[in-house]
ZAVO-531024 format. One record per residue (C-alpha): residue number from 1; x, y, z; residue in one letter. Coordinates in Angstrom, 3 decimals. Layout:
    nr          u          v          w   rest
   NUM          X          Y          Z      a
...
***
This chain:
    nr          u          v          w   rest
     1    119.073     94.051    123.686      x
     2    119.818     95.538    120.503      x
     3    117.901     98.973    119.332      x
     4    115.668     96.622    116.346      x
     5    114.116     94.456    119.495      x
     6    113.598     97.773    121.776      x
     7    111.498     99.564    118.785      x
     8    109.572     96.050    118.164      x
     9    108.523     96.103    121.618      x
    10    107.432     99.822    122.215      x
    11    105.642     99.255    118.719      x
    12    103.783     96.258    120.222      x
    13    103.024     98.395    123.124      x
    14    101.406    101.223    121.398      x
    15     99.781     98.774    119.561      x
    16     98.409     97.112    122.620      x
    17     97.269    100.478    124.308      x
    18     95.393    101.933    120.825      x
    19     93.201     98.127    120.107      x
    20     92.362     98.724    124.078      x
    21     91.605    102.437    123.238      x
    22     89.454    102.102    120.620      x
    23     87.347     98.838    121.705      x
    24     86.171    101.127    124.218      x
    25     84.065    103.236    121.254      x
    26     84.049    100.829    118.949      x
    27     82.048     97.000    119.368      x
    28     81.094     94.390    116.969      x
    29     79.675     91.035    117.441      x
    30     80.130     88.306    114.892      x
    31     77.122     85.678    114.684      x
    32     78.777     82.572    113.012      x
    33     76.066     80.215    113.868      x
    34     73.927     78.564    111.254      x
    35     70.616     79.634    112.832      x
    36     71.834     82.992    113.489      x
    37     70.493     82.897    117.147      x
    38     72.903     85.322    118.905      x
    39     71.977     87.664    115.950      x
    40     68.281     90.169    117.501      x
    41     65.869     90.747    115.145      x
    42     65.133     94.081    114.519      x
    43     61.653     93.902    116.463      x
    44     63.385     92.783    119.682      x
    45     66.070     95.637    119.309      x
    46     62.993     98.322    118.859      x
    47     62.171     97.487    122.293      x
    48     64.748     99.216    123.836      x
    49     65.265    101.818    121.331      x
    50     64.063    104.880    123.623      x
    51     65.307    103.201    127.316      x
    52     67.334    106.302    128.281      x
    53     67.896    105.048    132.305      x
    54     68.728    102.072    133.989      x
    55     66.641     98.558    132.927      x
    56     67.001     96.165    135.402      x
    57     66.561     92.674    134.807      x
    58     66.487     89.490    137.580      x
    59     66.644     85.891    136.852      x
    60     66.109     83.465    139.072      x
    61     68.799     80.704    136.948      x
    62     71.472     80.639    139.469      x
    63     73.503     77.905    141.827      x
    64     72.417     74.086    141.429      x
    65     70.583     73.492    137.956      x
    66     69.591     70.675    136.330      x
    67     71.960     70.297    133.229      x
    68     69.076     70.860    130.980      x
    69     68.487     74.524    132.724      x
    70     71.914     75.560    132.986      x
    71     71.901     75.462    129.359      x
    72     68.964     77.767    129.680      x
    73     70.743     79.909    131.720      x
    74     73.581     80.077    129.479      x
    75     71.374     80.768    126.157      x
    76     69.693     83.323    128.183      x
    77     72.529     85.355    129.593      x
    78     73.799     85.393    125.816      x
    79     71.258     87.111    124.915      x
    80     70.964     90.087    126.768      x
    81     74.553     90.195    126.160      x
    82     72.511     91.008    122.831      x
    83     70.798     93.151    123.945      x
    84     73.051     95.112    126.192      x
    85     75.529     95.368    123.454      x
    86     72.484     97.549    121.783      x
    87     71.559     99.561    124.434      x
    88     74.025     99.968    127.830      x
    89     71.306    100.731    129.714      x
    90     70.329     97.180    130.128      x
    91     71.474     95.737    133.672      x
    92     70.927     91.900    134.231      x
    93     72.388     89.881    136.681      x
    94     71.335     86.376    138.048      x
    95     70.097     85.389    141.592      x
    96     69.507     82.318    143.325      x
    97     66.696     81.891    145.164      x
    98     67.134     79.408    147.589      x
    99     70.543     79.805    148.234      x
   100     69.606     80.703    152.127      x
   101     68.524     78.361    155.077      x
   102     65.654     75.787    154.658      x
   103     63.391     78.467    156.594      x
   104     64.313     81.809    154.643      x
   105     64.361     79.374    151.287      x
   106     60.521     78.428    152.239      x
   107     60.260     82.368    153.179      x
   108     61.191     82.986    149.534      x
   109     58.699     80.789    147.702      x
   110     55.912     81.924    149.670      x
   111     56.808     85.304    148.367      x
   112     57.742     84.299    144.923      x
   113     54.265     82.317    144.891      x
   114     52.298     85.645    145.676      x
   115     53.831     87.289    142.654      x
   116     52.592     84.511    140.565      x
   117     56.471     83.237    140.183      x
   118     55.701     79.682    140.052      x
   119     58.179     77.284    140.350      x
   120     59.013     74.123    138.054      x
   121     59.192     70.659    139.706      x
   122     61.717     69.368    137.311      x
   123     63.439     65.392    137.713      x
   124     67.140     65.017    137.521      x
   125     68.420     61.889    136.362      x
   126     72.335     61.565    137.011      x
   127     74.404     58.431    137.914      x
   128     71.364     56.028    136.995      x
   129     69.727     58.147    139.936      x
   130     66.154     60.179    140.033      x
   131     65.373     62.970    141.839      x
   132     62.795     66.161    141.888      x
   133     64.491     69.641    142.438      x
   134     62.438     73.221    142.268      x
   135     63.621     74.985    139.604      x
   136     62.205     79.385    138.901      x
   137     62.412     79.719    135.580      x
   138     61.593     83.656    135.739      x
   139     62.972     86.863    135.125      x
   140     61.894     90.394    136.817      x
   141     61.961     93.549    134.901      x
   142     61.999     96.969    136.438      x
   143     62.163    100.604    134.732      x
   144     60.840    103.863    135.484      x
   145     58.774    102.230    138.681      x
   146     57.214     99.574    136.677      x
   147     57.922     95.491    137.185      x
   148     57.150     93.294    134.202      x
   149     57.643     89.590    134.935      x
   150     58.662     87.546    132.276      x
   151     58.139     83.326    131.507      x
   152     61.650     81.480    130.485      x
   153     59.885     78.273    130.589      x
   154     56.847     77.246    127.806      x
   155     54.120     75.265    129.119      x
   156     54.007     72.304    126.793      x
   157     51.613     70.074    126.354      x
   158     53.043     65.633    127.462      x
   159     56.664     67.207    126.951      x
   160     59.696     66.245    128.583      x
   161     62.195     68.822    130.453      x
   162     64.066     68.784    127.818      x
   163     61.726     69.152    125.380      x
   164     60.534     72.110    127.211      x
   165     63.510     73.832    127.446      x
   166     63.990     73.259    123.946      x
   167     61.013     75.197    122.995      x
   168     61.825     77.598    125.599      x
   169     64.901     78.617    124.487      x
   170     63.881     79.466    120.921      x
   171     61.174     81.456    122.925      x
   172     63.831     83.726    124.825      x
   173     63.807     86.579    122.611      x
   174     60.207     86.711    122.268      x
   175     59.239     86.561    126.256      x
   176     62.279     89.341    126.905      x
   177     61.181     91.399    124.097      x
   178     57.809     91.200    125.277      x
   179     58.208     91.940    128.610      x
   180     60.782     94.859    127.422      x
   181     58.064     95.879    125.181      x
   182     55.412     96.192    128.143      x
   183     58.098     98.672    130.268      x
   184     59.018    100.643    127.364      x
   185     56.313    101.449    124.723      x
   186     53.194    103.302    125.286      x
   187     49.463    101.642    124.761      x
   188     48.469    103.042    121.372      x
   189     45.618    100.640    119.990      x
   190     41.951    100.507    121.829      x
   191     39.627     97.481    121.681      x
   192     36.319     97.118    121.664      x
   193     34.679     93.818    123.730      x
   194     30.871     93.972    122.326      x
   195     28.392     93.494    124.860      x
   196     24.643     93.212    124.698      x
   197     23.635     90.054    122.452      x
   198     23.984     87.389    125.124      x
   199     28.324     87.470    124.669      x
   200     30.174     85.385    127.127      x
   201     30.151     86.888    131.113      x
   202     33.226     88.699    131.606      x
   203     34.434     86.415    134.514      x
   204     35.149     84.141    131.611      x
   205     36.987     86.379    129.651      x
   206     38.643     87.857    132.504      x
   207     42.184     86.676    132.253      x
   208     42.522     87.254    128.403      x
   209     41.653     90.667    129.047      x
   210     43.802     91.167    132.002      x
   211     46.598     90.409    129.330      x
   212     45.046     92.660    126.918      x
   213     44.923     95.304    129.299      x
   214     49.129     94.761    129.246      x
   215     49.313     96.355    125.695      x
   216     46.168     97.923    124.284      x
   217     43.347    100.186    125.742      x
   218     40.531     97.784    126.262      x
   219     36.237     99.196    127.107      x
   220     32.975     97.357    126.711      x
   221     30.810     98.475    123.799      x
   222     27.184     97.967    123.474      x
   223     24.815     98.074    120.248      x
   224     21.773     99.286    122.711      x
   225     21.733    102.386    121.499      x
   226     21.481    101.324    118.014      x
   227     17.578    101.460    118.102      x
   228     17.570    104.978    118.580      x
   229     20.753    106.647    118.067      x
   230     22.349    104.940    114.840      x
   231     24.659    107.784    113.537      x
   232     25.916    108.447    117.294      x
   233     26.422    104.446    117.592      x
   234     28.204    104.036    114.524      x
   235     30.752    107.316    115.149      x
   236     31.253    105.573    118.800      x
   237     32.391    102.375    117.316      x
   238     34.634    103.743    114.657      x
   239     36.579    105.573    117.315      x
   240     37.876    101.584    118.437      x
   241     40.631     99.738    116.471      x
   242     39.838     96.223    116.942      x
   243     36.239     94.768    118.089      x
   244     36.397     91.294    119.918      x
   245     32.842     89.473    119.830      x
   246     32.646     86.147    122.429      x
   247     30.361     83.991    121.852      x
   248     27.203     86.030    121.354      x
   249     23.620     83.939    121.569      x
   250     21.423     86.360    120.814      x
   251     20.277     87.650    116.841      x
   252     21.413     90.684    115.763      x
   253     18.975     92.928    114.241      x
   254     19.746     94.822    111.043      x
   255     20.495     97.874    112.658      x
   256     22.913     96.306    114.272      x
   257     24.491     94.221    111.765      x
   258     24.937     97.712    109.503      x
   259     26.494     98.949    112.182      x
   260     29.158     96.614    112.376      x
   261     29.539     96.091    108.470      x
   262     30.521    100.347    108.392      x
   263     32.837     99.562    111.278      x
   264     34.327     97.122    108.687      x
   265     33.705     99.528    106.091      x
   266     35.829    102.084    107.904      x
   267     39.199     99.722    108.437      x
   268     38.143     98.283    111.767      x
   269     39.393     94.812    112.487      x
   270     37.620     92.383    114.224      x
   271     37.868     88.969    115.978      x
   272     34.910     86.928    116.089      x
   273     34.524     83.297    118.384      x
   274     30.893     82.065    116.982      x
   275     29.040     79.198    118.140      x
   276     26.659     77.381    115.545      x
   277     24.688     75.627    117.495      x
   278     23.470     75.742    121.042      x
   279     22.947     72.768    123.698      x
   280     20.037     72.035    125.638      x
   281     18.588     69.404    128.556      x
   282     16.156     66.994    127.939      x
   283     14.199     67.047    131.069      x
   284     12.698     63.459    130.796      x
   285     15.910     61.975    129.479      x
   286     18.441     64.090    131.826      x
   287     20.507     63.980    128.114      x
   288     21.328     66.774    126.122      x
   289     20.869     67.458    122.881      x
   290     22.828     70.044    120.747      x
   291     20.697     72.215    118.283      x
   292     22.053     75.160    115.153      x
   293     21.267     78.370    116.331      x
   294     20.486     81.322    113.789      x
   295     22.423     84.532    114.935      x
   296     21.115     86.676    111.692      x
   297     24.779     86.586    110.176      x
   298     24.905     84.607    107.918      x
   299     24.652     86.658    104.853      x
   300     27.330     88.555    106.887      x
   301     29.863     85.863    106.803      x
   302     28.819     84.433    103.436      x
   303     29.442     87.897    101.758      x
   304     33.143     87.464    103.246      x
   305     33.666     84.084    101.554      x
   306     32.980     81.614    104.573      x
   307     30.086     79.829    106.129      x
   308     29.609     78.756    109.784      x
   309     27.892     75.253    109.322      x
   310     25.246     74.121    111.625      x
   311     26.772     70.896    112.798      x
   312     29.424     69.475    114.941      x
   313     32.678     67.814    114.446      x
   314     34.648     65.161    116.078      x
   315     38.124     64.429    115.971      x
   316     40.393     61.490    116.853      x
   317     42.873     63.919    118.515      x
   318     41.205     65.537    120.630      x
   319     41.543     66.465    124.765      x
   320     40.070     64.205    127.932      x
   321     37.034     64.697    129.946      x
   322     37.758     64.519    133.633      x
   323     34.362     62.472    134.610      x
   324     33.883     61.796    138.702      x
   325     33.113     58.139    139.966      x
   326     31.830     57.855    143.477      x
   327     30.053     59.644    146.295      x
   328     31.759     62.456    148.561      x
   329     35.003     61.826    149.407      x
   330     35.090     58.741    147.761      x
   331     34.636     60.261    144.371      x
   332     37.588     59.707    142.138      x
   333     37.869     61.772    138.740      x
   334     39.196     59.626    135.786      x
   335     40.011     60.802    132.331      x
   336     38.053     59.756    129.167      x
   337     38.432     60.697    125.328      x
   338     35.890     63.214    124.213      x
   339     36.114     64.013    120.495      x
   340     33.549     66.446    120.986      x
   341     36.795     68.334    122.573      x
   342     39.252     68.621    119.170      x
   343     42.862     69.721    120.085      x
   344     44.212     71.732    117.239      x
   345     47.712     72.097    116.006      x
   346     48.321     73.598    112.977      x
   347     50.858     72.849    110.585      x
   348     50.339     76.472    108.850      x
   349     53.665     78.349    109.148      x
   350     51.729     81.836    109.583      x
   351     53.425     84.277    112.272      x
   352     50.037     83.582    114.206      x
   353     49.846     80.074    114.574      x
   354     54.037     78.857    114.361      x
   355     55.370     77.806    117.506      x
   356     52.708     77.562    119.811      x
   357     50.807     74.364    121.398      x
   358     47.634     72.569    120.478      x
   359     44.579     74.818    121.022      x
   360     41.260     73.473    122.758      x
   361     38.365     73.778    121.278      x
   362     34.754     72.239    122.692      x
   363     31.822     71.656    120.566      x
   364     33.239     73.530    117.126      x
   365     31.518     73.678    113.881      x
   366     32.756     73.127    110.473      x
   367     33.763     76.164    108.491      x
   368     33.281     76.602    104.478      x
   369     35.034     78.831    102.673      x
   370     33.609     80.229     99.672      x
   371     34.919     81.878     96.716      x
   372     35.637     85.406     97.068      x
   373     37.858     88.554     96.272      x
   374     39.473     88.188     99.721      x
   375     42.334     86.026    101.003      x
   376     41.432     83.448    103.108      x
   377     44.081     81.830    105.036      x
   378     43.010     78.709    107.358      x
   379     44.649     78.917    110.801      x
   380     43.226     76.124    112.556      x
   381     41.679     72.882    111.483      x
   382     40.852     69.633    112.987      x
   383     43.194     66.383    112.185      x
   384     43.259     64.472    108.957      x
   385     40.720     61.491    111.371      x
   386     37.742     63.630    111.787      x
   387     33.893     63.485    111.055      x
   388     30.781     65.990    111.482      x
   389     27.585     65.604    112.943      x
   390     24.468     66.440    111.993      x
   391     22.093     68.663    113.934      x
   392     19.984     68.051    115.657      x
   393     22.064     64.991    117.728      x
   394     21.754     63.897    121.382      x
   395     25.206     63.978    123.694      x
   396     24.657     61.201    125.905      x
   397     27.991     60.525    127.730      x
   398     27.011     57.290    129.152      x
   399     27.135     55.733    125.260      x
   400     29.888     58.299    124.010      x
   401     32.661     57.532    126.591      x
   402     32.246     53.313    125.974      x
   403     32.171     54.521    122.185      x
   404     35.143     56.588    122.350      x
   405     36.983     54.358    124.149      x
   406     36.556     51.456    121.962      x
   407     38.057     53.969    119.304      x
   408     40.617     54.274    120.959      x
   409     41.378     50.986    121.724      x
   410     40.701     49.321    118.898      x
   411     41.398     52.071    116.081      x
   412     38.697     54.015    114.239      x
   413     36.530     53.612    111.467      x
   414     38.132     55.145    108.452      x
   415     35.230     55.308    106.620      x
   416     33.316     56.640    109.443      x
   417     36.278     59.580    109.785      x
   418     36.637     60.401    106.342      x
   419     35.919     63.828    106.830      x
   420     39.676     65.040    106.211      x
   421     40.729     68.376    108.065      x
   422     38.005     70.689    108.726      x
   423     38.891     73.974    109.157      x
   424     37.904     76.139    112.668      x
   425     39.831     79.120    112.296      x
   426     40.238     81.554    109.097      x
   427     41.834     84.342    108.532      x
   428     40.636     86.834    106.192      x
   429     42.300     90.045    104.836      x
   430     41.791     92.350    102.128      x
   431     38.904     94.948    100.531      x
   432     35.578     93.870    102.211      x
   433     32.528     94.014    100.315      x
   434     29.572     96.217    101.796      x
   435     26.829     93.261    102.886      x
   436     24.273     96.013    102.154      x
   437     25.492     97.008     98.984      x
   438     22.470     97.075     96.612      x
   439     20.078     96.516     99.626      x
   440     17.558     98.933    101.347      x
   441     19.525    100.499    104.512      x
   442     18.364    100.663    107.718      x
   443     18.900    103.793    108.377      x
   444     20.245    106.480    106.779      x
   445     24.561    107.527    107.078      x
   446     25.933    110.950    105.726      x
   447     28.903    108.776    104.144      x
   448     27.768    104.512    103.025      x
   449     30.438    102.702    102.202      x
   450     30.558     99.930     99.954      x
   451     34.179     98.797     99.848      x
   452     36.572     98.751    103.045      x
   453     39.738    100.252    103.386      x
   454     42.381     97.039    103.423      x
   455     41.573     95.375    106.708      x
   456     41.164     91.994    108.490      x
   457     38.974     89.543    110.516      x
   458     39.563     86.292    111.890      x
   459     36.710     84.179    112.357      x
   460     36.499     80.985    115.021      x
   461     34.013     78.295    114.837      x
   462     33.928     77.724    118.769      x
   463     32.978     80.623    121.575      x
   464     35.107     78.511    124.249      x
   465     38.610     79.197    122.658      x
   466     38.335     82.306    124.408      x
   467     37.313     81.004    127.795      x
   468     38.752     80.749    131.162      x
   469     38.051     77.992    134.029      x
   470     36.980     79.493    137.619      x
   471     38.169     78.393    140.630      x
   472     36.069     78.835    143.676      x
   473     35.082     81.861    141.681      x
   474     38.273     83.569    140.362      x
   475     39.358     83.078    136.784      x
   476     42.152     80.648    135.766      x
   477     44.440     81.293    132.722      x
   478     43.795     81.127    129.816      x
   479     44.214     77.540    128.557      x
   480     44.802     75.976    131.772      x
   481     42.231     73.015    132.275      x
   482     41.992     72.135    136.094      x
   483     40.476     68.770    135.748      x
   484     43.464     67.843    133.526      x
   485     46.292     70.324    134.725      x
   486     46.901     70.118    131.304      x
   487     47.747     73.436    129.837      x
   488     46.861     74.521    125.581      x
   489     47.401     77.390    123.677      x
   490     44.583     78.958    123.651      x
   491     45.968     81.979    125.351      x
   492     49.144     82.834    122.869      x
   493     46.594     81.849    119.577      x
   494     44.362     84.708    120.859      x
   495     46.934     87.331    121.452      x
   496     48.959     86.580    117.992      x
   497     45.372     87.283    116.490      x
   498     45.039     90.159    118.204      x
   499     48.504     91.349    117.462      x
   500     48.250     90.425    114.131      x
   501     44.647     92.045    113.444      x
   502     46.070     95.489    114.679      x
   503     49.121     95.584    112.346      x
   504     51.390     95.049    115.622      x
   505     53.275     91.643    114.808      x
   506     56.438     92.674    114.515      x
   507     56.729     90.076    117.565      x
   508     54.903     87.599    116.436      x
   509     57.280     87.025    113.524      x
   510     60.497     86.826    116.218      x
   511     58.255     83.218    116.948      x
   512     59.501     81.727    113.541      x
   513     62.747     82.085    114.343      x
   514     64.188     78.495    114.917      x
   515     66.554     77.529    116.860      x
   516     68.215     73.837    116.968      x
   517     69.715     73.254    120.398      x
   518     71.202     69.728    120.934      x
   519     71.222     67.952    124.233      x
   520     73.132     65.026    125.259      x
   521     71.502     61.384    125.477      x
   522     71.138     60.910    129.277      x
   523     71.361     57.129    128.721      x
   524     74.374     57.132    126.454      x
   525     76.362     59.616    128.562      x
   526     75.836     57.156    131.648      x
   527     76.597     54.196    129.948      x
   528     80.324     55.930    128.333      x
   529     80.941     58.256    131.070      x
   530     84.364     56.021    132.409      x
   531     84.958     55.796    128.672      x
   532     85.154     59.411    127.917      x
   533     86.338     60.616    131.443      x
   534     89.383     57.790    130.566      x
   535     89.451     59.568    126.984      x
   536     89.520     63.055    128.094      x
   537     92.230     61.758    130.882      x
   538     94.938     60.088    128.728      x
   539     94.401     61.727    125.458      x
   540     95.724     64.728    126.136      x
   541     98.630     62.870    128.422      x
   542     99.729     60.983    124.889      x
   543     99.311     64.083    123.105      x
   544    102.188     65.335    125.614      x
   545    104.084     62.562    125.573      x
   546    104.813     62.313    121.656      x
   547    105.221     66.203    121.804      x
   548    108.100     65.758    124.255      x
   549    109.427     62.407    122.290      x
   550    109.576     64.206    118.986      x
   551    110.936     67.546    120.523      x
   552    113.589     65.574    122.152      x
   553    114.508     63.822    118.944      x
   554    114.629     67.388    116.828      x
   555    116.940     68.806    119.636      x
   556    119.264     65.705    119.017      x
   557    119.642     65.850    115.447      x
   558    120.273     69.274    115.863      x
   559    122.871     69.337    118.063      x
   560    124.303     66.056    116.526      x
   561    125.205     68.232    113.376      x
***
């Protein structure tokens, strides 16, 4: 070996030992996909900007998987490579569940059961062969003695597996950056849940605000006091961020209402869910009839640009009624279309609405929206095949359900759902306008404002958005309908609005991400798999062969010479 060769070599070799060296200090990851989904947004990488120890993170994705969840898997274990290549401190590492005997495997899901782990009954179809498998789709979080679990798989509303891990996966960075968010980052915000005018009980707004509860400081407020402390009232409310009316059913007096519109005054956000109209039983008839209801604010919303309308609507798309036939244990619960029940999903592209599944509404009113200073953005509205109805009108489900069904059967009425898409959810944002600007007060304030500092409210046309089933007296989630087991999305509409109201949406917008993940065509791939296990088989065999045949013909002309 000559001494040219011998300094080549110890020149690779230094070479070798200084790229090792300096990788060590010095890491960069290239994103060359289209969709830039190995890239974090900025939000997500917040998240764990102060996580100074050890973040552990479980998931349950490990040992036999359905093809459609190993891909899960795989798209999940890229990204916290993501986000471990930010911070170190981040610890992952997968476990399989049920990779024990069949009694420590039924041990486990007893356990994973009681912390509300549940697990996915997915079907396998392989060979031109079905089968059911139990799949966890769930991670566990732990830092500084706190657990955060966190969903991998999106309830979806008549999807498929793989439609559901499709969604899912351009959820990942949203659920871990959520649940990272919950471990890491101090409550700052505080909301207000008004009480006192008839509001919704709180056993139906109990699991929403056990979620609340997750990120924000959440306490009852009252307007009691109103009548004879009105300065001490209004300081009270001020101190709040955010004030979250359900479905009140009572009228609200003016000393309330100026209250509230100085709360506005003062930057305070506010969700309202409204009901227009109010139901009641005709005791000869056994029928009900629904009726408008005056809560006193309607010069409130008008002065904002929109108006809650006194009616109801009806729309083609809408959810089933789960209606029993039968006595005792012979009753049998069958599913009917009520388009009294709208199911609304919004083609809007806002941060608050993208990416999310139809929400249920029951008994919603039409909402105007006026002409005003403000922007007005509609979030939610019923289906192009709608209609209202005029109050007062009599719900009689023995006619409804035969008429309902005959729509469905036979098609609707176009003229008879001409009503277009009716909006039941608005967003407004901007400088409010004092309601009592030019009008006799109340009572008297040290400092009356008549324009708001820039702030937002987002107004509902149905109370019932916001509420949750019981069972045998404990509160469902959010969205889940037990006579159905259909689940909406009800419960991710209301926290992007709350999210969004309180200027904290830097992970709402991770939700418009999208991401295009291709599957293979189950059918397809059985009816070609001999073709492409032959292909993959003797392809790269030819490949070989004509290598060899045209090697061995260059090393005879070669020599030949």
């Amino acid at each position: 070996m000559n001494k040219k060769n011998i300094q080549l070599i110890l020149f690779t070799l230094v070479g070798v030992v200084a790229i090792n060296w300096t990788s060590q200090y010095v890491y960069k990851r290239f994103d060359l996909t289209k969709d830039q989904r190995y890239t974090l947004s900025e939000e997500a990488e917040n998240t764990l900007y102060d996580v100074d120890s050890p973040l552990n993170v479980e998931i349950f994705l490990k040992g036999e998987l359905p093809s459609e969840f190993k891909r899960l898997k795989l798209e999940t274990e890229q990204l916290l490579e993501g986000f471990a290549a930010y911070n170190p401190n981040l610890v992952y590492k997968f476990i399989n569940p049920l990779e024990d005997t069949e009694a420590e495997a039924e041990a486990v899901k007893q356990q994973m059961a009681q912390f509300g782990l549940k697990g996915a009954q997915v079907e396998i179809r392989e060979n031109g062969k079905v089968s059911t498998e139990i799949v966890y789709p769930w991670a566990l979080a732990y830092y500084n003695g706190k657990t955060v679990k966190i969903p991998l798989l999106k309830n979806q509303l008549g999807a498929t597996t793989e439609e559901r891990v499709n969604s899912s996966i351009q959820n990942l960075e949203y659920a871990f950056a959520d649940g990272f968010g919950k471990l890491t980052q101090p409550k700052r915000r505080k909301i207000a849940v008004l009480k006192g005018n008839g509001e919704m009980d709180d056993r139906y707004l109990a699991d929403f605000i056990s979620t609340l509860k997750e990120y924000y400081f959440i306490g009852q407020f009252t307007l009691d006091s109103v009548a004879t402390s009105p300065n001490r009232t209004l300081q009270s409310i001020k101190e709040y961020d955010l004030l979250v009316v359900a479905q009140p059913t009572e009228i609200f007096s003016e000393n309330e209402k100026y209250v509230l519109d100085q709360y506005t005054m003062n930057g305070g956000s506010s969700l309202w869910l409204m009901d227009a109209t109010m139901q009641r039983i005709d005791t000869v008839s056994g029928n009900a009839f629904a009726f408008g209801q005056d809560l006193g604010l309607n010069d409130f919303f008008f002065k904002y640009g929109i108006r809650i309308n006194n009616n109801l609507v009806k729309d083609i798309y809408a959810a089933p009624i789960s209606l029993a036939s039968g006595e005792g244990r012979d009753a049998q619960y069958n599913r009917y279309p009520w388009l009294f029940s709208p199911l609304s999903s919004s083609a809007n592209n806002h941060p608050i609405v993208t990416n999310i599944e139809a929400i249920k509404f029951d008994y919603a009113s039409a909402i105007d929206t006026l002409p005003s200073p403000l922007k007005k953005t509609i979030l939610l509205s019923t289906s192009p095949i709608s209609k209202i109805v005029g109050l007062p009108a009599e719900i009689d489900i023995d006619k409804e359900i035969p008429k309902n069904l005959r729509i469905v059967n036979e098609g609707p009425n176009m003229q008879e759902f001409s009503a277009g898409e009716i909006p039941l959810a608005v967003l407004i944002e901007g400088q409010f306008p004092s309601v009592y600007s030019n009008r006799v007060k109340p009572f008297k304030i040290s400092e009356d404002k008549r324009l708001s500092a820039p702030t937002k409210m987002i107004v509902i046309s149905d109370g019932d958005v916001i509420k949750n089933q019981l069972d045998r007296g404990k509160p469902l989630e959010l969205g889940f309908d037990k006579w159905t087991s259909a689940f909406y999305g009800n419960k991710e509409f209301l926290l992007n609005s709350v999210n969004y109201l309180l200027d904290d949406s830097g992970l709402i917008n991770i939700r418009t991400k999208e991401i295009a993940v291709p599957f293979l065509d189950q059918q397809k791939t059985a009816e070609k798999r001999t073709q492409w296990q032959l292909l993959n088989l003797l392809l790269p065999l030819g490949l070989l062969a004509v290598f060899g045949i045209f090697f061995q013909y260059l090393r005879k002309r070669k020599y030949r010479r």
